[in-house]
ChimeraX commands (.cxc) that place a marker at each C-alpha (Angstrom):
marker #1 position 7.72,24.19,-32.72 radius 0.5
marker #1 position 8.42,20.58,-32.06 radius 0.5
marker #1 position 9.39,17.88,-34.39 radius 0.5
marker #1 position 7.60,14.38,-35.32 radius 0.5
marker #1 position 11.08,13.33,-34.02 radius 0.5
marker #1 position 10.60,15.34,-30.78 radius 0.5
marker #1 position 7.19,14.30,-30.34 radius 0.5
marker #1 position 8.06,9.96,-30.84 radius 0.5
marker #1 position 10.50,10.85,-28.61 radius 0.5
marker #1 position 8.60,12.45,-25.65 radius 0.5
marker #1 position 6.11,9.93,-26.30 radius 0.5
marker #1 position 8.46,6.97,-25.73 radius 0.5
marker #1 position 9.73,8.64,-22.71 radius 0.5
marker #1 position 6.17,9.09,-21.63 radius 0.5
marker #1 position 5.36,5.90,-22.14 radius 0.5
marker #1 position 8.26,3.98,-20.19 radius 0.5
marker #1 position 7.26,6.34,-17.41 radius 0.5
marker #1 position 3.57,5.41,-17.36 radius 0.5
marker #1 position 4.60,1.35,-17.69 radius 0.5
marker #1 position 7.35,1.85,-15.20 radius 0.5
marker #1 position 4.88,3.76,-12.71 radius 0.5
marker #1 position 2.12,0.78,-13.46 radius 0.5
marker #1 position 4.56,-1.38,-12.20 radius 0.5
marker #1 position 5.04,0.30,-8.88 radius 0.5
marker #1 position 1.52,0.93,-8.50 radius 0.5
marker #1 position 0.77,-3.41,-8.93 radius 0.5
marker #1 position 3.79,-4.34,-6.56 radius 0.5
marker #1 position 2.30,-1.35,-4.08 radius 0.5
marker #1 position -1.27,-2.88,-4.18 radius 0.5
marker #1 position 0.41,-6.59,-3.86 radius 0.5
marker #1 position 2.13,-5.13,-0.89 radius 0.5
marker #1 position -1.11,-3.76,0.57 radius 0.5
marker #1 position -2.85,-6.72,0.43 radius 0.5
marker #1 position -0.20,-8.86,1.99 radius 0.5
marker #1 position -0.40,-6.23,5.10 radius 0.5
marker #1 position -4.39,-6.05,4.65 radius 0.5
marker #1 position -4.36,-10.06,5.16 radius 0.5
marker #1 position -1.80,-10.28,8.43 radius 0.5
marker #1 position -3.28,-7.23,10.13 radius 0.5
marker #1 position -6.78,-8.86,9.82 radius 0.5
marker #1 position -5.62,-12.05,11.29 radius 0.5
marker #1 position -3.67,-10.03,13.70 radius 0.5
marker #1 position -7.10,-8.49,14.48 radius 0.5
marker #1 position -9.07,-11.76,15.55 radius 0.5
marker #1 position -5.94,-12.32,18.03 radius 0.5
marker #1 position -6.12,-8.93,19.66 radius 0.5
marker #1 position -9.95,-8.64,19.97 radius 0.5
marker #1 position -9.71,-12.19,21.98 radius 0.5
marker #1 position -6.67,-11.42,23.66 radius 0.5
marker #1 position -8.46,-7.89,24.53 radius 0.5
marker #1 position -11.21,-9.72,25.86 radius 0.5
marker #1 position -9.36,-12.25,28.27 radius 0.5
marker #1 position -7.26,-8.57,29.66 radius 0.5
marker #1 position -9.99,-6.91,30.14 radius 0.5
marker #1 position -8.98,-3.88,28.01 radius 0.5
marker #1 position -10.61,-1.89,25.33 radius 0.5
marker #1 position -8.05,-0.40,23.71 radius 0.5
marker #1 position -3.95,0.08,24.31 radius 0.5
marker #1 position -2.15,2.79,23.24 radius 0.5
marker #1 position 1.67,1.45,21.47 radius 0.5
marker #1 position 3.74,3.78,19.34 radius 0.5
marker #1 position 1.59,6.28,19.66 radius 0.5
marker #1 position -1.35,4.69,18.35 radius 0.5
marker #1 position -4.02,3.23,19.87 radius 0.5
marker #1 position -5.59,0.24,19.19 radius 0.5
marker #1 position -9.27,-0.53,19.84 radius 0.5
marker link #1:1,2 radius 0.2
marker link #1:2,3 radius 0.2
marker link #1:3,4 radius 0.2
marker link #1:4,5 radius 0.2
marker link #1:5,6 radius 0.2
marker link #1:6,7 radius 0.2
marker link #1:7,8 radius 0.2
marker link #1:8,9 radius 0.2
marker link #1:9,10 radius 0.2
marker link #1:10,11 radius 0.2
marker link #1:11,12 radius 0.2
marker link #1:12,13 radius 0.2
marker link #1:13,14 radius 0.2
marker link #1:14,15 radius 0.2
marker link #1:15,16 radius 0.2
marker link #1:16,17 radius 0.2
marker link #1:17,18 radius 0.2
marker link #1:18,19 radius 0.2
marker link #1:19,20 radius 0.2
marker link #1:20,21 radius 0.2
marker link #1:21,22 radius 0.2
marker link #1:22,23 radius 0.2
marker link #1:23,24 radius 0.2
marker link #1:24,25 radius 0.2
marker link #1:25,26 radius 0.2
marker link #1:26,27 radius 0.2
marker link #1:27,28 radius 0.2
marker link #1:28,29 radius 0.2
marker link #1:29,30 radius 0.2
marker link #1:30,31 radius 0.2
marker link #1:31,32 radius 0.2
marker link #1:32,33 radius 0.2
marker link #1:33,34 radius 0.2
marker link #1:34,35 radius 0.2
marker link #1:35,36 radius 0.2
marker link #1:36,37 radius 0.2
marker link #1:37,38 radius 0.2
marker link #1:38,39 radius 0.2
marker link #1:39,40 radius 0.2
marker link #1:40,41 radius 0.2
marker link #1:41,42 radius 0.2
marker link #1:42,43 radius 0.2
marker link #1:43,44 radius 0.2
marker link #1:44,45 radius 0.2
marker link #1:45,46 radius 0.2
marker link #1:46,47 radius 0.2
marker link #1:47,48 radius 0.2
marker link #1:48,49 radius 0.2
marker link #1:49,50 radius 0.2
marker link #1:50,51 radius 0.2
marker link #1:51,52 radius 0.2
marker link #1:52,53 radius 0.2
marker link #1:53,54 radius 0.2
marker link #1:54,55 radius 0.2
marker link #1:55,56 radius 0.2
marker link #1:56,57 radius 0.2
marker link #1:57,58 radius 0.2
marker link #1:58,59 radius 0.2
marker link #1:59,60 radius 0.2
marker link #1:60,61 radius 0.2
marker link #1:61,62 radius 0.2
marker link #1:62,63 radius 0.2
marker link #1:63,64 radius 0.2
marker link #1:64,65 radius 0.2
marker link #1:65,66 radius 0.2
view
């Protein structure tokens, strides 16, 4: 049977882990959008740049981009 003592304590613990994990999860999603905003100005390069070659789509690193 646990404690109060054993309980504040997982609790605690719990607790740093859920801030600590909310922290990740904000600099992830600041990360994202940094990459959301370059590829989409990437993108209005590479459709006119498409264009002008005459290409639909080119396949780099084993992905292919339309």
């Amino acid at each position: 049977m646990s404690t109060a003592e054993d309980v504040g304590a997982d609790l605690v613990a719990r607790c740093k882990r859920f801030a600590a994990l909310t922290e990740d999860k904000r600099n992830l999603e600041k990360e994202l959008r940094t990459v959301q905003d370059e590829m989409t100005a990437l993108e209005e390069l590479l459709v006119e740049d498409m264009s002008l070659a005459g290409v639909q789509n080119l396949t780099v690193d084993g992905m292919t981009v339309y």
